[in-house]
ZADREN-861266 format. One record per residue (C-alpha): residue number from 0; residue in three letters; chain; x, y, z. Coordinates in nm, 4 decimals. Layout:
<atoms>
{seq=NUM; type=ALA; mol=A; px=X; py=Y; pz=Z}
...
</atoms>
This chain:
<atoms>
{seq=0; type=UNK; mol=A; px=15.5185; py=12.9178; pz=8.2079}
{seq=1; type=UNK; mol=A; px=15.3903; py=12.5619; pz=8.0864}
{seq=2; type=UNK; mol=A; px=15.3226; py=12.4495; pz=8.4232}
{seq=3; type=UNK; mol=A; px=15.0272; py=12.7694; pz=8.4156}
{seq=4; type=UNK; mol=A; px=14.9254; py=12.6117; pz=8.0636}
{seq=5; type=UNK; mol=A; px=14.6490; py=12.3978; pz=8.0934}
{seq=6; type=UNK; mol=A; px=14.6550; py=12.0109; pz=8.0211}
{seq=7; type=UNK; mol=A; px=14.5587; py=12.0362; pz=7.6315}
{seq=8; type=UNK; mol=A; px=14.7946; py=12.3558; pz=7.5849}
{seq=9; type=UNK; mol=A; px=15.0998; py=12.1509; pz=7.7672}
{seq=10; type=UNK; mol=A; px=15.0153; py=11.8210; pz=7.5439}
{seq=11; type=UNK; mol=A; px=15.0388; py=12.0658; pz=7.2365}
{seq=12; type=UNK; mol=A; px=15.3788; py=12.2322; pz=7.3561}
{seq=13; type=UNK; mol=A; px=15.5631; py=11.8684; pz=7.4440}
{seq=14; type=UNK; mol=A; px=15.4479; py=11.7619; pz=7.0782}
{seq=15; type=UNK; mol=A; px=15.5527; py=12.0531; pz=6.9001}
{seq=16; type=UNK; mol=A; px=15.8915; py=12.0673; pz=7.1240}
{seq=17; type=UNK; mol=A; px=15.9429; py=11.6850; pz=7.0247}
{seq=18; type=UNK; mol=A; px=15.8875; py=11.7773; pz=6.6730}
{seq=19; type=UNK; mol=A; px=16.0858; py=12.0721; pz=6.6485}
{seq=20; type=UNK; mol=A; px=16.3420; py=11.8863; pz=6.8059}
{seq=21; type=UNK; mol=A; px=16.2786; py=11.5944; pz=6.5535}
{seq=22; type=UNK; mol=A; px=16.3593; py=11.7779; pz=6.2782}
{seq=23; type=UNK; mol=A; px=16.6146; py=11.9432; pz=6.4028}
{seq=24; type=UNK; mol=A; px=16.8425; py=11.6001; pz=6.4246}
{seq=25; type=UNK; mol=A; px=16.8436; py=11.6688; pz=6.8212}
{seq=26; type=UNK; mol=A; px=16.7360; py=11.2650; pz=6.8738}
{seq=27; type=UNK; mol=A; px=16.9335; py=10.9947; pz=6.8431}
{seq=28; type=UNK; mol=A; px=16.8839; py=10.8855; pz=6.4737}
{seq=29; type=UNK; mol=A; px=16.6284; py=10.7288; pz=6.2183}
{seq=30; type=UNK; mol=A; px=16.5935; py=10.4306; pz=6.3916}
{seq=31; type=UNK; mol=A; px=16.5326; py=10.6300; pz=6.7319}
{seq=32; type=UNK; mol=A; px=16.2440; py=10.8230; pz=6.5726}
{seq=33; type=UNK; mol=A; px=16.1069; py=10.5201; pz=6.3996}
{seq=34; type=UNK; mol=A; px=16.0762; py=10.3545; pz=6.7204}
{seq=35; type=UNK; mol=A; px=15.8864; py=10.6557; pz=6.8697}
{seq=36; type=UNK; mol=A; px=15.6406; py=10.6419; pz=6.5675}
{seq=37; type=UNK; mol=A; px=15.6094; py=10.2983; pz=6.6078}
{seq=38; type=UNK; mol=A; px=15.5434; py=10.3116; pz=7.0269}
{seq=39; type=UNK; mol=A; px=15.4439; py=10.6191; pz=7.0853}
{seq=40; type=UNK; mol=A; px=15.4610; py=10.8246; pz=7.3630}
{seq=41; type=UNK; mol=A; px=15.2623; py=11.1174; pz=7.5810}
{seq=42; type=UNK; mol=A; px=15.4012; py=11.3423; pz=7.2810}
{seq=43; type=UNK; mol=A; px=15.4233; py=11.2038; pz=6.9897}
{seq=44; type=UNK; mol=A; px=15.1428; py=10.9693; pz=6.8708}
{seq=45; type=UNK; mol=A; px=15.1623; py=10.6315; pz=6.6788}
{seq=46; type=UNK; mol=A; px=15.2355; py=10.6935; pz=6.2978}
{seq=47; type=UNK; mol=A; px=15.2522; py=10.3206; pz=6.1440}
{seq=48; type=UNK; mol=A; px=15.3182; py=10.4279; pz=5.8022}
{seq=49; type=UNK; mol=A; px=15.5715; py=10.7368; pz=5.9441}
{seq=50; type=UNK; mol=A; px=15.7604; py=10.4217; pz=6.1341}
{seq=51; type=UNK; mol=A; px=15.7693; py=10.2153; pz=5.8365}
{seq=52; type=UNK; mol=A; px=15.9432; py=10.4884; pz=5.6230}
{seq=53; type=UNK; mol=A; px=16.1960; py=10.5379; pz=5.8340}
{seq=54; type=UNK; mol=A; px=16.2969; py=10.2034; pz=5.9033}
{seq=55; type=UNK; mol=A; px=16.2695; py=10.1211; pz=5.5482}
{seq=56; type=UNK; mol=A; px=16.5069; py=10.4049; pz=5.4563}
{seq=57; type=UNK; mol=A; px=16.7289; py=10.3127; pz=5.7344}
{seq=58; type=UNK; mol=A; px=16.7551; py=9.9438; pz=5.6664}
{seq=59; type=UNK; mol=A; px=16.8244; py=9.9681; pz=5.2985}
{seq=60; type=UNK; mol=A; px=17.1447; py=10.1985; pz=5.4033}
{seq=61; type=UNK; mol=A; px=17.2240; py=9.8673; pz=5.5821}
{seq=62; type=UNK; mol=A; px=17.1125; py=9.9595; pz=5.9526}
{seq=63; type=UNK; mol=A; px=17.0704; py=9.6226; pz=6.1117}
{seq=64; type=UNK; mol=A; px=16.8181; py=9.7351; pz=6.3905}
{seq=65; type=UNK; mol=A; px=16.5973; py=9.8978; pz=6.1324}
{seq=66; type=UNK; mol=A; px=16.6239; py=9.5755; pz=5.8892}
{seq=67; type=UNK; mol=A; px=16.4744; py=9.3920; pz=6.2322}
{seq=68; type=UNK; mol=A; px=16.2115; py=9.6345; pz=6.3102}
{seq=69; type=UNK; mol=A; px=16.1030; py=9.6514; pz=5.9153}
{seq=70; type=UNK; mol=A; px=16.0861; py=9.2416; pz=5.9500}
{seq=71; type=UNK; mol=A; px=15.8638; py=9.2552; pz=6.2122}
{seq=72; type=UNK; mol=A; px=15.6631; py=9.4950; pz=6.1309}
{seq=73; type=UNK; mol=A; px=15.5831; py=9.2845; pz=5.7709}
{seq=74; type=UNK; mol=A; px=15.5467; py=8.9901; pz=5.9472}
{seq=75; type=UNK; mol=A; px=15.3143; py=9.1353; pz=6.1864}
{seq=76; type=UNK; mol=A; px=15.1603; py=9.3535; pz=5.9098}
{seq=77; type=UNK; mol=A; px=15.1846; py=9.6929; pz=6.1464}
{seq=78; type=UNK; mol=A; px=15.1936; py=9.9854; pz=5.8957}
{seq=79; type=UNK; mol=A; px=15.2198; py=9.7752; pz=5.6005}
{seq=80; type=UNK; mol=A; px=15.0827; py=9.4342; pz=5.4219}
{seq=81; type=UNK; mol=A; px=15.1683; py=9.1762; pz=5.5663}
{seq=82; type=UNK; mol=A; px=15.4422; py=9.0078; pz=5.3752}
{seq=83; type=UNK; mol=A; px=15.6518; py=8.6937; pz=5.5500}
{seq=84; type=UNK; mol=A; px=15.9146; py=8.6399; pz=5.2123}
{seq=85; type=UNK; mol=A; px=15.9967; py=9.0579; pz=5.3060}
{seq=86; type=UNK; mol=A; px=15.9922; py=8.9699; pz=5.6788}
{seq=87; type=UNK; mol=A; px=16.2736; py=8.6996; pz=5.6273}
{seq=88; type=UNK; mol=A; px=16.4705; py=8.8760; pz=5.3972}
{seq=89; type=UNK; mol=A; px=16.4915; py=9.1611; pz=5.6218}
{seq=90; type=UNK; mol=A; px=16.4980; py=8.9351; pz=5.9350}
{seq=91; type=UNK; mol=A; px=16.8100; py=8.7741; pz=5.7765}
{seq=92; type=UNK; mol=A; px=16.9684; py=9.0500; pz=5.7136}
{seq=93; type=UNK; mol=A; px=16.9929; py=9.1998; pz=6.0966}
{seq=94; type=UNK; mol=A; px=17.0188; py=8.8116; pz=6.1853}
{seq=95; type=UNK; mol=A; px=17.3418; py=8.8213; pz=5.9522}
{seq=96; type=UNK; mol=A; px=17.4514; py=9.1274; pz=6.1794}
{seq=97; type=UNK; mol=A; px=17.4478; py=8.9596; pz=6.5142}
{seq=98; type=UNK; mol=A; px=17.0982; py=9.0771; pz=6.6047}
{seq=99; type=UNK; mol=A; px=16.9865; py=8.7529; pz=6.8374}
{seq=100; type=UNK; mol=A; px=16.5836; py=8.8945; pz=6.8265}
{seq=101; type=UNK; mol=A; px=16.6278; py=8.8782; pz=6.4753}
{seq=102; type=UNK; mol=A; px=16.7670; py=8.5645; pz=6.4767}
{seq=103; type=UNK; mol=A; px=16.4915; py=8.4014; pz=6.6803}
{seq=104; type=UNK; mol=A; px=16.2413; py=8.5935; pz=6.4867}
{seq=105; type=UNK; mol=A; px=16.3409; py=8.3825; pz=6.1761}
{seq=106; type=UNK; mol=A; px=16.4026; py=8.0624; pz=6.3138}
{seq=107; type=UNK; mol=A; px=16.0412; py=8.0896; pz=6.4291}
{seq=108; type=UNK; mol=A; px=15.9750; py=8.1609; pz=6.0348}
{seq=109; type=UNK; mol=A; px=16.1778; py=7.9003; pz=5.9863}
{seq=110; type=UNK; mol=A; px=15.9652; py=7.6261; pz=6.1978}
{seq=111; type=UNK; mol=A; px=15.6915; py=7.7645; pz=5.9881}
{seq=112; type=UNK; mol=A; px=15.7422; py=7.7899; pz=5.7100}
{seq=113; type=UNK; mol=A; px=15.6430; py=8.0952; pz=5.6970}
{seq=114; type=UNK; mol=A; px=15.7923; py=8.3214; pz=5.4257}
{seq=115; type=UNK; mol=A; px=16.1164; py=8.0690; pz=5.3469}
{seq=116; type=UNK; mol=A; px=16.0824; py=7.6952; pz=5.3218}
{seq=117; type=UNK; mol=A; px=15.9851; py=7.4930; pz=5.6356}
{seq=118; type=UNK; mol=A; px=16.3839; py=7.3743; pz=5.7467}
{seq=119; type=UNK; mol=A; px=16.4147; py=7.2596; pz=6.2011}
{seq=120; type=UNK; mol=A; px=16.7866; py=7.2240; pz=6.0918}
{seq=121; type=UNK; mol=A; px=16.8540; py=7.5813; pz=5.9745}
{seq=122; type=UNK; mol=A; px=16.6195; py=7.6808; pz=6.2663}
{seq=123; type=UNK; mol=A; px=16.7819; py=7.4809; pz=6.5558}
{seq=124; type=UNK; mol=A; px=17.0825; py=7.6685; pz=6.3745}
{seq=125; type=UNK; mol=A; px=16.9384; py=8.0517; pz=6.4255}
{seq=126; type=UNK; mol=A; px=16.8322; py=7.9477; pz=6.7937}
{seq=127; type=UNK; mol=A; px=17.1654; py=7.8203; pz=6.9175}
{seq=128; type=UNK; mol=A; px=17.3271; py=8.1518; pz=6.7689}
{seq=129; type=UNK; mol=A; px=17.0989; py=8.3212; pz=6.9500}
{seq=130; type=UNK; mol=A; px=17.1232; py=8.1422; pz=7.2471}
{seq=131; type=UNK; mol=A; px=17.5323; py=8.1617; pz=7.2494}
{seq=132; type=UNK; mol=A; px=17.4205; py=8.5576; pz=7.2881}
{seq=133; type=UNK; mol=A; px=17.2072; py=8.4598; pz=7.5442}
{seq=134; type=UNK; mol=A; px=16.8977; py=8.6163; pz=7.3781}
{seq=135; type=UNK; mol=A; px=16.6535; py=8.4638; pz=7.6503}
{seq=136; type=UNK; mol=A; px=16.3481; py=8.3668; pz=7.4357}
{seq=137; type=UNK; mol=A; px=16.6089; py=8.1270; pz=7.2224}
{seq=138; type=UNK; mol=A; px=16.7793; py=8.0354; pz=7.5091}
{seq=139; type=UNK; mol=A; px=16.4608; py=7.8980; pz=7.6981}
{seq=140; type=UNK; mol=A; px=16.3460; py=7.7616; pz=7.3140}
{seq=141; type=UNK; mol=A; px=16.6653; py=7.5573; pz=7.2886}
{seq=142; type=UNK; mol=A; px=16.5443; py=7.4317; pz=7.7015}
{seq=143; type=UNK; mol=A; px=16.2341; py=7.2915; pz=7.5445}
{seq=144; type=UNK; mol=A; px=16.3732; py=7.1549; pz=7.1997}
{seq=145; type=UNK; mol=A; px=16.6078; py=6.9706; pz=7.4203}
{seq=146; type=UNK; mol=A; px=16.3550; py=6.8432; pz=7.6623}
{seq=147; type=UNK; mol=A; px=16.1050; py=6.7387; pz=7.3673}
{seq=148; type=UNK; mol=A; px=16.3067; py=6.6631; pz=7.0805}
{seq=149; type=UNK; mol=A; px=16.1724; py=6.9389; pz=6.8729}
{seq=150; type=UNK; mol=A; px=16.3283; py=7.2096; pz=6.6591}
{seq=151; type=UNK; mol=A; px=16.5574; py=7.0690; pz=6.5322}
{seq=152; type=UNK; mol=A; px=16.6690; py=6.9327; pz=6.8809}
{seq=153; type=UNK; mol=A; px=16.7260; py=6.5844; pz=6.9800}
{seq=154; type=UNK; mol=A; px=16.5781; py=6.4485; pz=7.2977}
{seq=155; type=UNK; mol=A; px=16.8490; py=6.5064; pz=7.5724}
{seq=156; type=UNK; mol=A; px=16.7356; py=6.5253; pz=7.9376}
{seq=157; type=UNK; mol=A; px=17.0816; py=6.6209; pz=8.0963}
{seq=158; type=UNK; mol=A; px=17.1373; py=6.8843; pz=7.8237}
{seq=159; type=UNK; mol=A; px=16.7639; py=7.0189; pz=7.8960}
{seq=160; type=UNK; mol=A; px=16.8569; py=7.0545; pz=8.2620}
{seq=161; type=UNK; mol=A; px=17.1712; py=7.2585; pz=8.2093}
{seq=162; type=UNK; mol=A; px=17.0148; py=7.4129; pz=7.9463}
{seq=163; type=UNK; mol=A; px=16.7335; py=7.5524; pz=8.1821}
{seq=164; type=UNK; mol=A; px=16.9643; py=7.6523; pz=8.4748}
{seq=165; type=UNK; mol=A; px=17.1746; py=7.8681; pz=8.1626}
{seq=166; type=UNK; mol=A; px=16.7771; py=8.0419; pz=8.0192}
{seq=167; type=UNK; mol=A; px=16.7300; py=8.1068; pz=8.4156}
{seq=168; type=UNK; mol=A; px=17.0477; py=8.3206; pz=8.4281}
{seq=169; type=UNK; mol=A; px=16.9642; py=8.4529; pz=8.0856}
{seq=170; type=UNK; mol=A; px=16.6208; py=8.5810; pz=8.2029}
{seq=171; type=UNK; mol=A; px=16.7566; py=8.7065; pz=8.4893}
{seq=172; type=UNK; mol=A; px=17.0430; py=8.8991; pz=8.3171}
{seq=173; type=UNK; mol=A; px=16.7904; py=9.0661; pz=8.0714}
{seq=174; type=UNK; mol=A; px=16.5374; py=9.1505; pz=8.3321}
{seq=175; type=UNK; mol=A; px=16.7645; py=9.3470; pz=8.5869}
{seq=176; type=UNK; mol=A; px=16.8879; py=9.5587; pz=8.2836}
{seq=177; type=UNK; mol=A; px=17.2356; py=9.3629; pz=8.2061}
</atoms>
């Protein structure tokens, strides 16, 4: 029947069908339906301000991913002020869970100074925890720290090399789906 529909009929059906199965509880979770709000799809249309509710509600019942997605969306202001002191609170919080985006996310506020006082040492910190999950973007970050002396990092060229052969395999790993 909805392949007779035309194109604006069939857009209408898939949205209702997502909704109806939205409210239902047939998705995932919260967090799953945040992250549709906040991407979008075919179906279902960016809702900022739908996103940031759910999230919210989600990360003050102590859901780690949603504390990470409410941090970045303050520090990036989608759906909401932008706010960097709420971005690192709630970027500490999933960092404090093992989330490794999260913890890059605040050592970069970190570096910064953005939101918590400027501190390489309690960066370099967040990055190497990060990169010990091999989160790729700290992993590559540490790579450069190392090879400039930044972050936190001393200047250490034989630690740089290994250090970029390990943020190859990382990127590699992430990329094929691992």
């Amino acid at each position: 029947m909805i392949k007779h529909c035309t194109k604006p009929v069939r857009t209408l059906l898939a949205a209702l069908l997502s909704t109806l199965l939205m409210a239902s509880g047939a998705c995932a979770g919260p967090v799953d339906q945040a992250r549709l709000y906040l991407r979008g799809s075919a179906e279902v249309p960016v809702n900022l301000p739908k996103a940031f509710a759910l999230f919210s509600t989600a990360a003050k019942a102590g859901d780690a991913q949603a504390a990470y997605y409410l941090g970045v969306m303050y520090r990036s202001g989608m759906g909401v002020t932008a706010n960097a002191k709420s971005a690192a609170h709630w970027l500490t919080f999933a960092a404090n869970h093992q989330m490794p985006a999260a913890m890059f996310a605040l050592a970069r506020l970190y570096l910064s100074g953005e939101g918590v006082k400027r501190d390489e040492l309690v960066a370099r910190r967040w990055i190497e925890k990060a990169a010990d999950l091999e989160y790729p973007d700290a992993v590559m970050a540490m790579a450069i720290g190392l090879r400039d002396g930044s972050m936190g990092f001393e200047r250490n060229e034989a630690l740089y090399e290994t250090q970029m052969r390990f943020a190859q395999r990382a990127f590699e790993r992430h990329t094929s789906g691992m």
